[in-house]
DSSP file (Angstrom, degrees, kcal/mol; ACC not computed):
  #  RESIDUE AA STRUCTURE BP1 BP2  ACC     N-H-->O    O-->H-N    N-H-->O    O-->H-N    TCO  KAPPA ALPHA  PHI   PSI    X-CA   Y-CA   Z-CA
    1    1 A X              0   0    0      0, 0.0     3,-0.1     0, 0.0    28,-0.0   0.000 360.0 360.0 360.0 141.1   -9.1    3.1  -10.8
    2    2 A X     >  -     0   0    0      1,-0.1     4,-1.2     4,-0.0     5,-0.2  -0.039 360.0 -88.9 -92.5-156.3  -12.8    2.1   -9.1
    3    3 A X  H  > S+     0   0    0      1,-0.2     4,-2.4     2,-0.1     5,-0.3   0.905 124.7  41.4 -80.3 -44.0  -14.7    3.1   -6.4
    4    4 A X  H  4 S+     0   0    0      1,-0.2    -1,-0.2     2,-0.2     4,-0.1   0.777 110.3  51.4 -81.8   4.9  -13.1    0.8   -3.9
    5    5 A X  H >> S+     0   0    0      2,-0.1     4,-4.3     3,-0.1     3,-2.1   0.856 115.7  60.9 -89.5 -36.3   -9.3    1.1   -5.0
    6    6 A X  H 3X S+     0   0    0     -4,-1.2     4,-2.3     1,-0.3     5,-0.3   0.926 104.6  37.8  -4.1 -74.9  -10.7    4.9   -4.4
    7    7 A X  H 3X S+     0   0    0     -4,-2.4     4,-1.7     1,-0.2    -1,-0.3   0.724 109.3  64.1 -83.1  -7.6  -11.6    4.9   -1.1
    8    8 A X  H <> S+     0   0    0     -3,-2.1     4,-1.7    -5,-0.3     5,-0.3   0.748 109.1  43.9 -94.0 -29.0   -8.6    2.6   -0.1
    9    9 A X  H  < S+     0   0    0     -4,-4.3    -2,-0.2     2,-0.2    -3,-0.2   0.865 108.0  53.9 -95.1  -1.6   -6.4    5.4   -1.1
   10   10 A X  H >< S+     0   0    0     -4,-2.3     3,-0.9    -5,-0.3    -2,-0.2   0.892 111.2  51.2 -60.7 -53.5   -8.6    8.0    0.6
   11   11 A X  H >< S+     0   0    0     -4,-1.7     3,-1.9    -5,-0.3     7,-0.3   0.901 109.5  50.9 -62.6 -67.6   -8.2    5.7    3.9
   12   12 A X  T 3< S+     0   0    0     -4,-1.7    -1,-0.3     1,-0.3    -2,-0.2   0.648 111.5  42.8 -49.3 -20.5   -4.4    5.7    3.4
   13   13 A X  T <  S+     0   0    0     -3,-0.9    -1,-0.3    -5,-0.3     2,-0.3   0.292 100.6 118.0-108.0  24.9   -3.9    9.4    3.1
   14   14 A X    <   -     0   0    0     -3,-1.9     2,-0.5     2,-0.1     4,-0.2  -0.675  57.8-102.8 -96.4 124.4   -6.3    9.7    6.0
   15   15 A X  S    S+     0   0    0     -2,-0.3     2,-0.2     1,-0.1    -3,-0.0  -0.789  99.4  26.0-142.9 144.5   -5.9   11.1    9.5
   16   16 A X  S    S-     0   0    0     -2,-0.5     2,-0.5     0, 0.0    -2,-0.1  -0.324 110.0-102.7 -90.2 172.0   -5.6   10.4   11.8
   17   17 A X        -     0   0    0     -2,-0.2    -2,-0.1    -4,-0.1    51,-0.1  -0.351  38.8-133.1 -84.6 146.5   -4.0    7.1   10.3
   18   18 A X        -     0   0    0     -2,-0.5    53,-0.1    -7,-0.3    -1,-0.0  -0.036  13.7-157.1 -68.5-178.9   -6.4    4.1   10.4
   19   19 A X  S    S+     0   0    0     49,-0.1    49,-0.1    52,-0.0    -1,-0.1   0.368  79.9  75.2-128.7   3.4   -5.7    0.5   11.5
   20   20 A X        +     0   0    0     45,-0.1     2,-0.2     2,-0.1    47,-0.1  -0.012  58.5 124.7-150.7  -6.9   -8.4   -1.2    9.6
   21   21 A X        -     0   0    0     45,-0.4    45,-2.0     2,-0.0     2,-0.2  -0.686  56.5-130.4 -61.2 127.1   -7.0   -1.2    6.1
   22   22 A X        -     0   0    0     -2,-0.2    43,-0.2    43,-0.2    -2,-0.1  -0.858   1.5-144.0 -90.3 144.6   -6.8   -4.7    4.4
   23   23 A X  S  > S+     0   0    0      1,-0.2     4,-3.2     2,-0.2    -1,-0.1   0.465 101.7  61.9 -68.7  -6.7   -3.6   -5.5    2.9
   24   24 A X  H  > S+     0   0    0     40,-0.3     4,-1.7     1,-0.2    -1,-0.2   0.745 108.3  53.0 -75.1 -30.7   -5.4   -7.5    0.0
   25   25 A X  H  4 S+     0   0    0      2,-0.2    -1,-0.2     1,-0.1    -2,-0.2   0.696 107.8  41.6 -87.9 -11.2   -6.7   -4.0   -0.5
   26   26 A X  H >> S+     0   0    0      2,-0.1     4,-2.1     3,-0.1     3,-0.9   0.780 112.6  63.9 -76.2 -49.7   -3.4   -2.1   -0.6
   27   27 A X  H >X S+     0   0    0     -4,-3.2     3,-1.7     1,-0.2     4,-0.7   0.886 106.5  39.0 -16.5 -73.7   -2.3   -5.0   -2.7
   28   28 A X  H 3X S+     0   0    0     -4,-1.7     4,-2.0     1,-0.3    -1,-0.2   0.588 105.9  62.6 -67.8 -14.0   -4.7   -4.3   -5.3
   29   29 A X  H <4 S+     0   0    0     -3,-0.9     4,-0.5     1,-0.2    -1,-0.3   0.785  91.6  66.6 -91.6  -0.4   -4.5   -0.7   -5.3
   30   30 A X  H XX>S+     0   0    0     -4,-2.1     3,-3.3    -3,-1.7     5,-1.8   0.992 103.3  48.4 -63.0 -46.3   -0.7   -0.7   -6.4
   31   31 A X  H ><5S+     0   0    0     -4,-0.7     3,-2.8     1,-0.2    -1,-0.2   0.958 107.7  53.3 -42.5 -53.8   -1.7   -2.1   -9.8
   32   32 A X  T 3<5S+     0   0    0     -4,-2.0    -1,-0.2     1,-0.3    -2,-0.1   0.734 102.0  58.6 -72.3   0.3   -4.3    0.2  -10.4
   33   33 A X  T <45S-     0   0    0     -3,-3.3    -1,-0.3    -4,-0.5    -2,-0.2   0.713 127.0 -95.6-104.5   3.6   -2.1    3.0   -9.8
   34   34 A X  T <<5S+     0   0    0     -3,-2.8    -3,-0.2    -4,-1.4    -2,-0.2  -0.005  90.3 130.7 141.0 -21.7    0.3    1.9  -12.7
   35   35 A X      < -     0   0    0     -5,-1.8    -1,-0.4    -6,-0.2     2,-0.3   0.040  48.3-144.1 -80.8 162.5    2.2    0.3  -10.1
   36   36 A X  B     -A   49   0A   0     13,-1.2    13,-2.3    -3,-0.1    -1,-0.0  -0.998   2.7-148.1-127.7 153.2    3.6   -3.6  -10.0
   37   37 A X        -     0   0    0     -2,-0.3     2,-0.4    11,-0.2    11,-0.2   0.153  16.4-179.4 -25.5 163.1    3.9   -5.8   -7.3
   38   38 A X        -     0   0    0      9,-0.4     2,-0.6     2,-0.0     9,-0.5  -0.777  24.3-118.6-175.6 125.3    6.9   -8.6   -7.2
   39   39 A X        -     0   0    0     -2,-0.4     7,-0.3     7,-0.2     4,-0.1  -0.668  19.7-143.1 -92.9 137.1    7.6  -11.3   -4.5
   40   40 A X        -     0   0    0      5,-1.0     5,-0.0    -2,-0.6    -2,-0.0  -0.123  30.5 -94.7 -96.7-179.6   10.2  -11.5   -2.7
   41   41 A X  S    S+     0   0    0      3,-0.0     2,-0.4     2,-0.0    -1,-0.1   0.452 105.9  66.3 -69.7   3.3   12.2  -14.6   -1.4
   42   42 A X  S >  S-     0   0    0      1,-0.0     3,-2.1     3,-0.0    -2,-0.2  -0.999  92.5-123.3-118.2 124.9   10.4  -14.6    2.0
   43   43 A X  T 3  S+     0   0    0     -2,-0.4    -3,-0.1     1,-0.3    -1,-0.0   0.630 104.7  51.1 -42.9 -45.1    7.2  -15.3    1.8
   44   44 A X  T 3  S+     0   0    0     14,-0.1    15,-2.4    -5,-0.1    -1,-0.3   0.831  88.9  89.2 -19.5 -65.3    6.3  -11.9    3.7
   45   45 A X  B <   -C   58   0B   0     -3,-2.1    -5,-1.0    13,-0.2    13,-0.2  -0.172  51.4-178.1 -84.8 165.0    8.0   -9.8    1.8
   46   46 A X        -     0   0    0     11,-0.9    11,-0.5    -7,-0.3    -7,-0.2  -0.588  17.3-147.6-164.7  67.4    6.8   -7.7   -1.7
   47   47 A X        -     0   0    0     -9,-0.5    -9,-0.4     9,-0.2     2,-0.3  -0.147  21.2-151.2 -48.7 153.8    8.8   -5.6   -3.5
   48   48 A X  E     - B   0  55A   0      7,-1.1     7,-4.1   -11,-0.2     2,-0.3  -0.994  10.6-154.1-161.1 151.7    6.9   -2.8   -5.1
   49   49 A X  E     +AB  36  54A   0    -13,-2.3   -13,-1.2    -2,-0.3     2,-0.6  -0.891  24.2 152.2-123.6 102.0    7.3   -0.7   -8.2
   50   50 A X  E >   - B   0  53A   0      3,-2.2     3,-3.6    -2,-0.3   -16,-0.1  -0.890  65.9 -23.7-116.4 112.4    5.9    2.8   -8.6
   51   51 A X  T 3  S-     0   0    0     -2,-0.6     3,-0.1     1,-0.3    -1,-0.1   0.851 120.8 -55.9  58.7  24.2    7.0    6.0  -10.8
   52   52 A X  T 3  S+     0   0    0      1,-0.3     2,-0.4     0, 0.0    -1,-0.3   0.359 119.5 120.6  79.6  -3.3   10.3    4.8  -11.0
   53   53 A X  E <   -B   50   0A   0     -3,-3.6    -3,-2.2    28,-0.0     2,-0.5  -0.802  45.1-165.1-113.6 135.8   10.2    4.8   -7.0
   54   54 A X  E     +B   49   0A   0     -2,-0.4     2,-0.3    -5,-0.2    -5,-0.2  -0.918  14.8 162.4-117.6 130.4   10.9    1.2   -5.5
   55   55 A X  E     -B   48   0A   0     -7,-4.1    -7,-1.1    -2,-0.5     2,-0.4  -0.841  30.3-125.2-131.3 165.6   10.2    0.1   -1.8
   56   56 A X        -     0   0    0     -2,-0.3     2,-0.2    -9,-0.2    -9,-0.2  -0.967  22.1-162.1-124.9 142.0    9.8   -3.2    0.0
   57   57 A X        -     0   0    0    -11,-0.5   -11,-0.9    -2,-0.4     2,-0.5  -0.673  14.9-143.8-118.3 147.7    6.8   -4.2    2.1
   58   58 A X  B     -C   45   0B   0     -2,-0.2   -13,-0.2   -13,-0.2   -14,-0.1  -0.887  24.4-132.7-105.5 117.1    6.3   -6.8    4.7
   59   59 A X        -     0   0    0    -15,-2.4     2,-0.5    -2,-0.5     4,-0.1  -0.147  37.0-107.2 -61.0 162.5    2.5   -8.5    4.5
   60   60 A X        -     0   0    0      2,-0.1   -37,-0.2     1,-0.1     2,-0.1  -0.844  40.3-133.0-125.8 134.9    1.1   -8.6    8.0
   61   61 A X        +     0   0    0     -2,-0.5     3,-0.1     1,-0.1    -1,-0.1  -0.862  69.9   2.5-149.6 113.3    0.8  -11.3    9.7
   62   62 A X  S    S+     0   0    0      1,-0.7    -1,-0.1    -2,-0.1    -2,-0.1  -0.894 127.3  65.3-168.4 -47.3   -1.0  -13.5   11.8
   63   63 A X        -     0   0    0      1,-0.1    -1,-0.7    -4,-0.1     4,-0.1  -0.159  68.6-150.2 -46.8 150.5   -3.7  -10.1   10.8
   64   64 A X  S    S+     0   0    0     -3,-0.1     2,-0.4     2,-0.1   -40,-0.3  -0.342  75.7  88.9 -84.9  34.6   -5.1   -9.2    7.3
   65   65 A X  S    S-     0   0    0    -43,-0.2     2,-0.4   -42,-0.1   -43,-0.2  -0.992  85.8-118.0-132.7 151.1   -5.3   -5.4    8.2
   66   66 A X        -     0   0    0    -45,-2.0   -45,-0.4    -2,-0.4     2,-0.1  -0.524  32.4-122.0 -72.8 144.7   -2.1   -3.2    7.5
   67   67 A X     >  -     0   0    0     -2,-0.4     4,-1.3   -47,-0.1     3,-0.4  -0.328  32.5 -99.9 -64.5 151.6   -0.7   -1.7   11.2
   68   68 A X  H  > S+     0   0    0      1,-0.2     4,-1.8     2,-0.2     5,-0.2   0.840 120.5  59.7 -60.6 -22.2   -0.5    2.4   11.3
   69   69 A X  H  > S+     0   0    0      2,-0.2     4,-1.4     3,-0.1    -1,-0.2   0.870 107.4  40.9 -85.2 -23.0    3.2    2.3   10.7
   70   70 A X  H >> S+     0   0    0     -3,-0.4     4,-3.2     1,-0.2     3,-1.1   0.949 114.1  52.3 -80.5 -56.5    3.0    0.6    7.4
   71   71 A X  H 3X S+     0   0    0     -4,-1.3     4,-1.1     1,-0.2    -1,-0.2   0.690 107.3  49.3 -30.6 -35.9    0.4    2.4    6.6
   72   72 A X  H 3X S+     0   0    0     -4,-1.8     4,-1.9     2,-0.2    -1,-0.2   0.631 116.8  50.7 -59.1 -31.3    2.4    5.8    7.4
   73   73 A X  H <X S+     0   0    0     -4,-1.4     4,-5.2    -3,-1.1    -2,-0.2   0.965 107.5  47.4 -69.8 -50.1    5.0    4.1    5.3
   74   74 A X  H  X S+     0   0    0     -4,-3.2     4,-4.2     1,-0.3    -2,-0.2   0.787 108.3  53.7 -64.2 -39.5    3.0    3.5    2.6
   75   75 A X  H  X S+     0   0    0     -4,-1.1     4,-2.1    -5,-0.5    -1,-0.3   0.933 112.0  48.7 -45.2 -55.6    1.6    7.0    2.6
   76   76 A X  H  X S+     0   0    0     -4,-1.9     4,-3.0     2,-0.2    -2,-0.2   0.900 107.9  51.6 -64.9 -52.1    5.2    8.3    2.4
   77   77 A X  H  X S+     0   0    0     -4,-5.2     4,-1.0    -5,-0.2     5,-0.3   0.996 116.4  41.7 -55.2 -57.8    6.2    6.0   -0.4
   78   78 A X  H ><>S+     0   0    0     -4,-4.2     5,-2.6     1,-0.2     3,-0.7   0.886 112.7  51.8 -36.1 -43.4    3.0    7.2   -2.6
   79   79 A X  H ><5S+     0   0    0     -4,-2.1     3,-2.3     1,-0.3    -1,-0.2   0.963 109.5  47.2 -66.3 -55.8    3.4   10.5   -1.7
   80   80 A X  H 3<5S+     0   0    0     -4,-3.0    -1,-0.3     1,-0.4    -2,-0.2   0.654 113.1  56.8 -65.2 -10.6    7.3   10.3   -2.8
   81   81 A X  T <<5S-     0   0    0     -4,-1.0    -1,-0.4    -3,-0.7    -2,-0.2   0.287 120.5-109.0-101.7   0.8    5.8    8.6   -6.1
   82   82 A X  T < 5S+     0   0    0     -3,-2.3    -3,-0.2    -5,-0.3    -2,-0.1   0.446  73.3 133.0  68.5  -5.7    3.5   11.4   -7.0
   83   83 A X      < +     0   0    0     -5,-2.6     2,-0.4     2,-0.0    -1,-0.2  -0.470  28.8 179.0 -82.9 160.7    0.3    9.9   -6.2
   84   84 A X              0   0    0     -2,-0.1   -74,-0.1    -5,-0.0   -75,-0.0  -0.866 360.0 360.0-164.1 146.3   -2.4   12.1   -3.9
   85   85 A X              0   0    0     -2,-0.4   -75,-0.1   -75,-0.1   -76,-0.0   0.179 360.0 360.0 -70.5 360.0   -5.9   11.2   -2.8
């Protein structure tokens, strides 16, 4: 993992939670935590694969920055995965 998938997962475990994350930068940090990505059959949507834990995401849109509730989501799912800042 680098400095900036680093700091993306600092900001995600952060709080209060931010608004300001980009999702090209959540994207990237599933890979680097072992995790994979998958697309789903709506153009939105992203299945994602971590520790055995699987969740589905919707990419945000008209914006590139993730909302505080996905972010809270996203927190929750790591967290249930085993990952920590």
């Amino acid at each position: 993992m680098n400095r900036k998938h680093r700091k993306t997962l600092e900001a995600v475990f952060k709080k209060p939670v931010p608004a300001n994350i980009q999702w090209k930068d959540i994207e990237a940090l599933i890979p680097a935590l072992g995790g994979e990505i998958e697309e789903g059959r709506a153009g939105s949507r992203i299945g994602v694969f971590l520790n055995g834990k699987v969740t589905v995401f919707h990419r945000p849109h008209p914006h590139k920055e993730a909302d505080r509730g996905a972010v809270r989501n996203l927190r929750d799912f790591l967290e249930s995965a085993g990952v920590k800042p």
